[in-house]
Structure formats: C-alpha cells, structure tokens
C-alpha positions as CSV (number, residue, x, y, z in Angstrom):
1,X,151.4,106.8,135.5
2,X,150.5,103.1,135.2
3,X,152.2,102.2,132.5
4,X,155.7,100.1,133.6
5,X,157.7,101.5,130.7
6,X,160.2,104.2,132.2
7,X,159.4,107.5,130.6
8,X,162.1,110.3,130.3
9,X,161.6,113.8,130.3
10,X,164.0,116.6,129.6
11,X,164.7,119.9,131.3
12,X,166.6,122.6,129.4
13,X,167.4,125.7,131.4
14,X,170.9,127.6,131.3
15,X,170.3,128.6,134.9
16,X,171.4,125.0,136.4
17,X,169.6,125.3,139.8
18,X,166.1,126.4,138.2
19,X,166.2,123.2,135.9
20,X,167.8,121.0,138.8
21,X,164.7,122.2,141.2
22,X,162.4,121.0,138.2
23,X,164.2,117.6,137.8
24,X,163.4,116.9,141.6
25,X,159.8,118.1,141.5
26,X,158.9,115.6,138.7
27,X,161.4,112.8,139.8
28,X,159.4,113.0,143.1
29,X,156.1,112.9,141.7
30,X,156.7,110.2,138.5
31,X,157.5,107.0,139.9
32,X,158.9,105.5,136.4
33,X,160.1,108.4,135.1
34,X,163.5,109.6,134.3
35,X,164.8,113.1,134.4
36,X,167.7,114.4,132.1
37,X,168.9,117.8,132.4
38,X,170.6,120.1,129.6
39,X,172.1,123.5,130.2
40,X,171.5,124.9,126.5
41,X,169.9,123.9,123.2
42,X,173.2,122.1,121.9
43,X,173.4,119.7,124.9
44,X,169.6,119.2,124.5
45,X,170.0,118.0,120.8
46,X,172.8,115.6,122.0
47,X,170.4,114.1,124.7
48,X,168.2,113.8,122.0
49,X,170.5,111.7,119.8
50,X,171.3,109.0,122.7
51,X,167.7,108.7,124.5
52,X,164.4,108.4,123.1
53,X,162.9,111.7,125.1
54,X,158.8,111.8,125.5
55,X,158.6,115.2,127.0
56,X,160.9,117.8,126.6
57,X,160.6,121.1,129.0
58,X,162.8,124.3,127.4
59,X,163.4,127.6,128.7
60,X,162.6,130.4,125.6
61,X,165.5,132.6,126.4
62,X,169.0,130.8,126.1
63,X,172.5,132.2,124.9
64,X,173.2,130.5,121.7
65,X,170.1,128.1,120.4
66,X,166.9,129.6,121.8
67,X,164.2,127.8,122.5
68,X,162.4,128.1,119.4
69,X,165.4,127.0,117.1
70,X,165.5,123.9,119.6
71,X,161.9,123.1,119.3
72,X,161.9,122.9,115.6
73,X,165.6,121.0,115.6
74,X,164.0,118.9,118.2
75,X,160.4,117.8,116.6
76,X,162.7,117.0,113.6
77,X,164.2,114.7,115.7
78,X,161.4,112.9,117.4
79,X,158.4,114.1,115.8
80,X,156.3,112.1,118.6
81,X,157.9,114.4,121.2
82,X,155.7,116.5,123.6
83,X,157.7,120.0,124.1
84,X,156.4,122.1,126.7
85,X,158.1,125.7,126.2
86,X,158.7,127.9,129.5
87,X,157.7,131.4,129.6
88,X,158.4,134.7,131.6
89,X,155.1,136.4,132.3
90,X,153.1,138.6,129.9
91,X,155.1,137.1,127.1
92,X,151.7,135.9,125.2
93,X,153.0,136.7,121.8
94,X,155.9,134.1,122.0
95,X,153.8,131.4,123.5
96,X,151.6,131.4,120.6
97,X,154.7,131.4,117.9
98,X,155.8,128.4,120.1
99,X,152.0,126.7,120.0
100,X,152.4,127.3,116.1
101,X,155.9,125.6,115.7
102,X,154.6,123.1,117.7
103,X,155.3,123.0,121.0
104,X,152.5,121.0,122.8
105,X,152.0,123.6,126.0
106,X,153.9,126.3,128.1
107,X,154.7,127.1,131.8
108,X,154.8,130.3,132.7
109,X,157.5,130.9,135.5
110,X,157.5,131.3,138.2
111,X,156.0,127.3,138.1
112,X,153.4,126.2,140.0
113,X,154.0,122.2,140.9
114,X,150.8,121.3,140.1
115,X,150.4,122.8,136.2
116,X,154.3,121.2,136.0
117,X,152.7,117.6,137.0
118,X,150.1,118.3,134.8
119,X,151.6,119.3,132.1
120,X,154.2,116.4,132.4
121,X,151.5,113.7,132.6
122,X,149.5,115.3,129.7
123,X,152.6,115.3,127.5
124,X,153.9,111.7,128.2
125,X,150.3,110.9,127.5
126,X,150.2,112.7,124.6
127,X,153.7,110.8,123.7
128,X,152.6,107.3,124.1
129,X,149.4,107.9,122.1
130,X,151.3,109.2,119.2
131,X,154.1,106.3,119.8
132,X,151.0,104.0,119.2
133,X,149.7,105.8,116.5
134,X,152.7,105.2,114.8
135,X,152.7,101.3,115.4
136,X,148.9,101.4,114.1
137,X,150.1,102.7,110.6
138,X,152.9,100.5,110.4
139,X,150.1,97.8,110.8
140,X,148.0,99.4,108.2
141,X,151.3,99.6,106.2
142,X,152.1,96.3,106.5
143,X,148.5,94.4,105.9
144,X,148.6,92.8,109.3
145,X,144.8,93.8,110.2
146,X,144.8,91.1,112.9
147,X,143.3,90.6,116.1
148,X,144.0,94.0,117.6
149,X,143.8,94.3,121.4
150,X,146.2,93.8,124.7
151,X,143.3,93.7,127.3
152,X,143.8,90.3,129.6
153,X,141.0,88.7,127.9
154,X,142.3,89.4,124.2
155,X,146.1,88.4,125.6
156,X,144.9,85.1,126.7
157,X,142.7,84.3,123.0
158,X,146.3,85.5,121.6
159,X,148.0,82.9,124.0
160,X,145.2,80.1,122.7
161,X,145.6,81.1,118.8
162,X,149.4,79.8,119.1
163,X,148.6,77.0,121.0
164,X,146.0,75.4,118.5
165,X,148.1,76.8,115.5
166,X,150.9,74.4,116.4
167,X,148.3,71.0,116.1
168,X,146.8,69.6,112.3
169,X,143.6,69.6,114.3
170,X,140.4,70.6,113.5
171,X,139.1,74.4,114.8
172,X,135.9,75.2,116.1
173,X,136.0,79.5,116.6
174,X,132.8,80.8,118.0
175,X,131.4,83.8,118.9
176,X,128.8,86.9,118.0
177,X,128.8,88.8,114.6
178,X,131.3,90.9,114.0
179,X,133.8,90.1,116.6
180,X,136.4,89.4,113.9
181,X,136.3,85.3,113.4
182,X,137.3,85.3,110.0
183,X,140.8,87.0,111.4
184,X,141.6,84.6,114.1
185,X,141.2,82.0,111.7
186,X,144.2,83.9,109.3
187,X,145.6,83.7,112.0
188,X,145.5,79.8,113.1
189,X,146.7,79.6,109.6
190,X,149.4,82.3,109.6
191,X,150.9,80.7,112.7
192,X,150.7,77.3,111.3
193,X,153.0,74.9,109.6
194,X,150.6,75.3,106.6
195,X,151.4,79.3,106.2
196,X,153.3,78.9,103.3
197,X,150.4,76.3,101.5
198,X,147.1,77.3,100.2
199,X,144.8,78.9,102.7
200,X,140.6,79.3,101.1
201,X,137.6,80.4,102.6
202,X,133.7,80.3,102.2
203,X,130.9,82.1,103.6
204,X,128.6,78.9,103.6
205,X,125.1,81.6,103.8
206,X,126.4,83.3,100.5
207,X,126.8,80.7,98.1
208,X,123.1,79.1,97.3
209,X,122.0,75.6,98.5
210,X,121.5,73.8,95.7
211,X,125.2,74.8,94.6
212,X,127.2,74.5,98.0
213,X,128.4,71.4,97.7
214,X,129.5,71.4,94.0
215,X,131.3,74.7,95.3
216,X,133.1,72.7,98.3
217,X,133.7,69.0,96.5
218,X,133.3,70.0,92.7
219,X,131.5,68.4,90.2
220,X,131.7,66.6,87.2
221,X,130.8,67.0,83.5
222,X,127.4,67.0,82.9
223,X,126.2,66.3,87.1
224,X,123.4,68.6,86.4
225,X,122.2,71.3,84.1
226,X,124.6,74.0,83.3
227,X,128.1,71.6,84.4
228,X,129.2,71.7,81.1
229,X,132.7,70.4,82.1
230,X,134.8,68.9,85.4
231,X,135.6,71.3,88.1
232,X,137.4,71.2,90.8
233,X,135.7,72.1,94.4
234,X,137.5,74.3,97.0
235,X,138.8,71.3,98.9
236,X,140.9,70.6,96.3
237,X,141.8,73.8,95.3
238,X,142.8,73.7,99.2
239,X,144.9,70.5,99.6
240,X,147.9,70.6,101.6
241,X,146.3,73.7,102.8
242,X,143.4,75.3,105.1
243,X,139.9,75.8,104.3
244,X,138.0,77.9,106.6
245,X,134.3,77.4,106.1
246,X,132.5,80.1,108.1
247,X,129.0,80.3,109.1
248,X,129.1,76.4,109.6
249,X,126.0,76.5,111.1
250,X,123.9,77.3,108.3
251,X,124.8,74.9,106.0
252,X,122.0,72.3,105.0
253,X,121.8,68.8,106.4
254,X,122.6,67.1,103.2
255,X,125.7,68.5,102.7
256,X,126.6,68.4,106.6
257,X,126.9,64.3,106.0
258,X,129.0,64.9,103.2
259,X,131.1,67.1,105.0
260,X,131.5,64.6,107.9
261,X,132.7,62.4,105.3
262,X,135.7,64.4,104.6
263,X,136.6,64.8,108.3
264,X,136.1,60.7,108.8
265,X,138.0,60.0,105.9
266,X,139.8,62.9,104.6
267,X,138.1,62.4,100.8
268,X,135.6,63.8,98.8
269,X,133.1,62.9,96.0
270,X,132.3,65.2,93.3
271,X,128.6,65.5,92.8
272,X,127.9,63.4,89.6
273,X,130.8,61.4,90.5
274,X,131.3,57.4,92.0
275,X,135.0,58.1,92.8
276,X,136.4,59.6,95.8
277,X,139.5,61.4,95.9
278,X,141.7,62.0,99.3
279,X,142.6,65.6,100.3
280,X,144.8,66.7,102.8
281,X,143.3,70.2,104.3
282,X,143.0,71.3,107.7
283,X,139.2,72.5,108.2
284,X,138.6,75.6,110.3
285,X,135.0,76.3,111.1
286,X,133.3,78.9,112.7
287,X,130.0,80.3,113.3
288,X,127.5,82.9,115.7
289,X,124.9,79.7,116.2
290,X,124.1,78.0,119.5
291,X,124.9,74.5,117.7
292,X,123.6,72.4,121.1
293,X,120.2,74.6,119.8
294,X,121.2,73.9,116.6
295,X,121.5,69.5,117.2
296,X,118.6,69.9,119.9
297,X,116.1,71.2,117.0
298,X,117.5,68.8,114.6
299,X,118.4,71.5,112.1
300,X,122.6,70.5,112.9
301,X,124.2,66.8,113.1
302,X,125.3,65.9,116.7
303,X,128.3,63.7,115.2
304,X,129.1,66.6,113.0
305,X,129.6,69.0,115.7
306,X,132.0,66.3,117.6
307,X,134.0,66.5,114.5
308,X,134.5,70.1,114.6
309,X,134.2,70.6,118.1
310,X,138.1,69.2,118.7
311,X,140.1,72.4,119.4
312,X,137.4,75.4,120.4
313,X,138.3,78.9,120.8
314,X,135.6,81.6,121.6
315,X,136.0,85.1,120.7
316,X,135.1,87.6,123.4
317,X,132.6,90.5,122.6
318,X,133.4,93.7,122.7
319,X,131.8,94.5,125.7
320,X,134.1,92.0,127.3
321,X,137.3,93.9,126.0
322,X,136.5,97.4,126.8
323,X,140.1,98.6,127.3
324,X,140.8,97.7,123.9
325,X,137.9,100.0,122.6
326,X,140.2,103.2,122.4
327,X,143.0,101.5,120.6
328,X,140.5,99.6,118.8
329,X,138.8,103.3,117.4
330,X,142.2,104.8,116.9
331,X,143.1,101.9,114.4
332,X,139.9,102.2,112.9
333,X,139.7,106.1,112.5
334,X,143.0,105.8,111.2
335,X,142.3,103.3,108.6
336,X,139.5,104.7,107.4
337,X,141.6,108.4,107.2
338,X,144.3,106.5,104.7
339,X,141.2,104.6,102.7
340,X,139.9,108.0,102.1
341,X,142.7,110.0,101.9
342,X,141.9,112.1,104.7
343,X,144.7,114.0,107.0
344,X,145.2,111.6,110.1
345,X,141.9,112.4,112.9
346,X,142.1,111.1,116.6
347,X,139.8,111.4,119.6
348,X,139.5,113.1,122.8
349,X,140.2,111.3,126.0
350,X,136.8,112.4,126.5
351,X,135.2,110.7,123.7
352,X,137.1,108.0,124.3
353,X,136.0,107.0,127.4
354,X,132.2,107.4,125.9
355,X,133.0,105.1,123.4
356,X,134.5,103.0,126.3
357,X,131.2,102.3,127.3
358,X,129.0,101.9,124.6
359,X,127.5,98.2,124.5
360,X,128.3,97.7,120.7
361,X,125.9,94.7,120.2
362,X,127.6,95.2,116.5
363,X,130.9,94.1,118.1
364,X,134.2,95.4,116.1
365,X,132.1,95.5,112.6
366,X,129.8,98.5,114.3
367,X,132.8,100.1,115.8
368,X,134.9,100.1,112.7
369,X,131.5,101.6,111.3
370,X,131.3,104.5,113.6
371,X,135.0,105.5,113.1
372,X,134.2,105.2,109.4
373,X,131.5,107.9,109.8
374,X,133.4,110.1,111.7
375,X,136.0,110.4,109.4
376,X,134.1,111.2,106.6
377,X,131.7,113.5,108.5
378,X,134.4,115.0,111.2
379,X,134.8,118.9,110.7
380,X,138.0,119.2,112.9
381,X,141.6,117.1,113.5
382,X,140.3,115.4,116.7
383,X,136.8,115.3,116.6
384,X,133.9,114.0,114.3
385,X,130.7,112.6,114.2
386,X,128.1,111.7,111.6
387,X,124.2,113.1,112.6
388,X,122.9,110.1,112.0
389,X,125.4,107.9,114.1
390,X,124.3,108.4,117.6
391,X,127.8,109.6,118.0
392,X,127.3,113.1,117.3
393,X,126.7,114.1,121.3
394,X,129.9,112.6,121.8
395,X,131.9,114.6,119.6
396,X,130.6,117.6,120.4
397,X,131.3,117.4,124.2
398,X,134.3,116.1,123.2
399,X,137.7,118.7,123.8
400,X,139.1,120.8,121.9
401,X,142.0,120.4,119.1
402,X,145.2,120.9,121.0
403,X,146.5,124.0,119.8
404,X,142.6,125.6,120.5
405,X,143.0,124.1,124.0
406,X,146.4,125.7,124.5
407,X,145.5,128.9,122.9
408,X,142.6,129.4,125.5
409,X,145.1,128.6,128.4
410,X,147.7,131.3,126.7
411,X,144.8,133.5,126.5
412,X,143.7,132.9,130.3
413,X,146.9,133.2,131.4
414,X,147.6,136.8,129.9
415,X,143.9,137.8,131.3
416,X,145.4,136.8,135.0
417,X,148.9,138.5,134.5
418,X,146.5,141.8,133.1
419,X,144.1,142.3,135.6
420,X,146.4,141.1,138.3
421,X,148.7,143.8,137.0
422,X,146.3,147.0,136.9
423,X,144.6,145.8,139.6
424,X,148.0,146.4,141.5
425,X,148.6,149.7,139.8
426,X,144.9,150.8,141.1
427,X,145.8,149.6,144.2
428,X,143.0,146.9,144.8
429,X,140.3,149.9,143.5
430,X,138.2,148.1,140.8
431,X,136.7,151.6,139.1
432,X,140.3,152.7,138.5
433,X,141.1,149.4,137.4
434,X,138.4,149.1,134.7
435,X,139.4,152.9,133.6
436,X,142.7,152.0,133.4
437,X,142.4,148.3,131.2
438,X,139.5,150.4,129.1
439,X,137.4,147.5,130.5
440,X,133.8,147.9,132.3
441,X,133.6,147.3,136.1
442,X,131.5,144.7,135.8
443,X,133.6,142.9,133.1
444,X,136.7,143.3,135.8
445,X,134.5,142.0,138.3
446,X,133.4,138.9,136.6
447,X,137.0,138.4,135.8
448,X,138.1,138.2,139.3
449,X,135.5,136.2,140.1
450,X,136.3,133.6,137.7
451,X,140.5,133.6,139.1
452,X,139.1,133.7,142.7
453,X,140.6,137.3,143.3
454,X,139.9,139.4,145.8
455,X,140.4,143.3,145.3
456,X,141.6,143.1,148.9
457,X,144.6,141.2,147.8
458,X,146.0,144.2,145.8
459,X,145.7,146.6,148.7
C-alpha cells in the first residue's frame, strides 16, 4: 500500500489460532495496516462500534451470529466496508448468497497467502475508493465544485490561491480552455476578505462590442439609441466586491484604455456621461491568450497587461495533473449520475488508468464531457461508453461489475474442487473421470490444462 493512512482489517474466526495465523500473515505483509481479531460475530459488531474497519475477513460457520447475520449487521454499520467471507470447500451455494448480501469476495480454506494478500489489498482498495466516493457527493451536496485535485502540482496552485486571496491586489489567472479558471477565481474570492460582498462576472467574448463597455461602466439616459434611461454597469453593481472579467484578452482596444482607467484610478465614466464615479472592486482577470503575442501584434495594451499582470497564477493542464484524472472522472461520473438521476456508476482500475493517459487537449471541460457520455450511454454499474466518444474501446476492455467478477472466481473455484475431486476418485484416469462428472474427455482435459493439473498428480 502507499497510501500513509493506517488501514485496519478484521479477522473473525471462533477457532482463535486459525484467525491469529491470519492476523500475522497480513500484519507481515501490510506495512500500515492494523489487525484486529474477534472470536464470534458479537465481538465483531463491538469492534465495529469503536474502529472505523476497511476490510472485514468472517468465518461462515460460527456458534451464535453466523457469518451471514454479521455481514448484513456489519454493512449496516459501515456501508463502505469490504467483507471478504471464508469458505470450506465445495460450499459454492453459500458463497453466492454471501456475494448477494454483499460480501465483496471469499477465501476458500484452507488459504493460500497469496489470494489472502490479494484479496486484502483489493478490499482496502475497494474501501478507500468508496470512502472518496462519499466525500465527492458530499461536495456535490454541498455546491463546493472547486478545484478538485491533490496531485503536487494542483497542491501547490492550492497553496498559491490562499496566498494571493489574502492581498486587495489585482489577479492575472492564465491558462488553456477548460482548465477550470472561472473556479480558481471563486475561489480567490471565497478565500478573501471580500467573500461576504458582491462577487460578478463577465465573459468579455459573449457580450457584443459595441455594448461591452456600457455593460462594464453603464450608461446614461439617452448615450445612444435604445438607452432610454440611466443604468448602472457591472462595476458598480460590484463595488466593495469582485469582478472577474474573463477572457480579458479579447476585449477591444478602446475599451482596454477605459479599463486601465479604473485600475489607475479606481473610477469609472458612464458612456454618455462627463462625470466619473469611484468604485471600490478588486478586478480578477483571466484569459487562454499569449498576451506578450497579444501586445507584440498590437491587438493588447502593454501598460494594460502591467496592470493586471500584479499577482499571476497559471493553471496547469490536465496532462500536467494526470493523478488527479481518476478522481477527477469519478467526480464527474458521479455528478452527471445525480443531474440525471441515474443509480451511482464508477470505473474500472482498468479504464482508469486509460483515461490516465489520454492527452485531453479539452482539459477538465472534455473530461467532464466524456463522463457525461458515459453515464447516459453506460449499460452496466461500472462501465459505459458512448459510440461516438472514442471511449467505447475503453469500456469494453474494461472489468467486470464486482459481483460478475466474483461470481466467475466462485464459479472457478467449484470447477477446481470438482475435477480435482473425481479426478481423485478415478484415480488420475481421465476417461473414468469424464464418465464419472458426465463431462467429455476433452472438456476434462482442457480443464486441467487451464488449473495446470496433471493426471499424474492424482495417482
């Protein structure tokens, strides 16, 4: 495991030395893991109560509480949990009821080391994703769609935002479409001693030129045709506040000296208007341009840019930020599960790490796209893909839902126990084998093929 956090698993087995022999087999292979044992389904629960458990391991066959009652007791509990129940061989019928009440896997005894390591690193795997899935909804819950991400590179932009939040300067954020500008500007402002005070925004490429600056400085009755009274621009409607004027880059050179009027002298003049009028707003700009292109071709005001240019932060690109992509497409798929009112849909590992390493020239706004599509077009719990979204390959080489992924290992392992057990009964013969299991010979060869079994073995 990398992760620092200690990580506690539970062993419940009324035979004390079995479930003592397990706690030192995983102790010694989990460095930040920490082992609890319970002797029967009422000490279990109790453990429950005082630790937060990721991975629970029960023994089926217990005096008093089985370990179906404790599954379901214990899932109530800690819904997040991953219980992994243990099995005596040939018992395929139970292992399936305790797939369907949700257990997460089995062990069949007696335990190999390497399906318990597995098994354990799967679940507390399985734990922390569904301990994150959690926090993501209680973001979704709670409207904070901020900067999501805890790679280094997003930690340090993080570290930068409450830095430049603290000053009344003026912000310059930069970086590609659809890396998610218009949020780290929320949250300068969020941060800010200005939260609580007005906080307005413009796309300066939506709003025509010929009207942009009546829309930032207002206008006056009768300024040109159509003002039919005063009206107040979106400085004003900002003052005391924030304005974030995104897309900076864009705006036309008339209005740019205008602009570097209010950030000389902190007024503005309605159009139609002599009179000034002093505004106290913290500016926030942003934009995608190469503004040294911009000033070199003449199209953007070099003393306008040193205006804006006092406190800069640049947001990374996605392909910068590549760990954050899978928590990034959970949040999204997620998002786009509760907008539609869809039953919650997560990814494979698998399909995650495709997504991983996808260039996403779109940035977040195509990834937030893809997830959109394959919620909508997604035909199973964990996997989706829209035909049209180049995510379609992924999807299908992705895994398979849990439970079918356990339900072929509960099948595989009553194949082994079967032919391992007529194979002894016939003595290592493989004709008397297939008579006896009603199976061909060629279907009992193929079968010990695929286990590595020998007929010699049985002899």
């Amino acid at each position: 495991m990398t992760d620092t956090q200690e990580r506690h698993v539970l062993v419940v087995d009324d035979q004390t030395d079995f479930a003592r022999g397990l706690e030192r087999l995983i102790q010694g292979e989990f460095d930040d893991v920490r082992v609890h044992v319970a002797e029967s389904g009422e000490q279990a629960l109790a453990r429950l109560e005082r630790t937060p458990v990721h991975v629970m391991i029960t023994d089926l066959q217990m005096p008093g509480m089985d370990g179906l009652v404790l599954l379901r007791k214990a899932l109530e509990k800690s819904p997040s949990l991953s219980a992994v129940m243990l099995t005596a061989h040939g018992t395929i019928e139970t292992a399936v009821d305790a797939l369907k009440a949700g257990a997460y896997d089995f062990l069949t005894k007696p335990i190999e080391p390497e399906s318990l390591f597995r098994v354990v690193a799967n679940g507390l795997e399985r734990s922390r994703l569904l301990d994150e899935n959690r926090q993501l909804r209680d973001q979704l819950q709670r409207h904070k769609d901020r900067l999501i991400g805890e790679s280094p590179v997003m930690q340090r932009f993080k570290q930068s935002i409450q830095a430049v939040a603290q000053t009344d300067y003026t912000v310059l954020i930069l970086g590609e479409s659809g890396t998610g500008k218009e949020l780290a500007a929320a949250m300068v402002r969020d941060l800010s001693p200005r939260s609580d005070r007005p906080f307005v925004t413009l796309n300066c490429t939506a709003i025509p030129e010929n009207l942009l600056e009546s829309e930032l400085f207002g206008h006056v009755k009768g300024a040109f045709s159509g003002a039919e009274k005063d009206r107040d621009g979106l400085f004003v409607k900002a003052h005391t506040g924030t304005i974030l004027l995104d897309e900076i880059g864009d705006i036309p050179m008339e209005t740019q000296a205008k602009l570097l009027r209010v950030l000389q002298e902190g007024e503005i003049r309605p159009v139609g208007s002599d009179d000034s009028r002093r505004v106290d707003v913290r500016i926030i700009a942003s934009t995608n341009q190469d503004l040294a292109a911009r000033i070199a071709d003449r199209t953007f005001r070099e003393d306008l840019f040193h205006r804006l240019n006092v406190l800069t932060l640049t947001l990374p690109p996605l392909r910068e930020r590549q760990g954050d992509i899978p928590l990034l497409a959970r949040y999204f798929l997620l998002k786009a599960c509760v907008e539609l009112g869809l039953p919650d849909k997560d990814i494979s590992p698998a399909t995650l790490a495709r997504l991983a390493a996808k260039p996403w020239p779109g940035n977040i706004r195509e990834l937030q796209n893809a997830m959109r599509k394959l919620a909508v077009f997604g035909d199973t719990p964990s996997q989706a893909a829209s035909p049209g979204s180049g995510l379609s390959s992924l999807a299908q080489e992705g895994e398979l839902p849990p439970f079918k992924e356990a339900k072929t290992r509960v099948l595989d392992a009553f194949t082994l126990d079967y032919v391992r057990e007529a194979m002894t009964r016939a003595g290592g013969n493989v004709s008397r084998t297939a008579r006896l299991s009603g199976l061909s010979r060629v279907a009992v060869q193929n079968i010990l093929g695929r286990y590595g079994l020998s007929p010699d073995q049985f002899k």
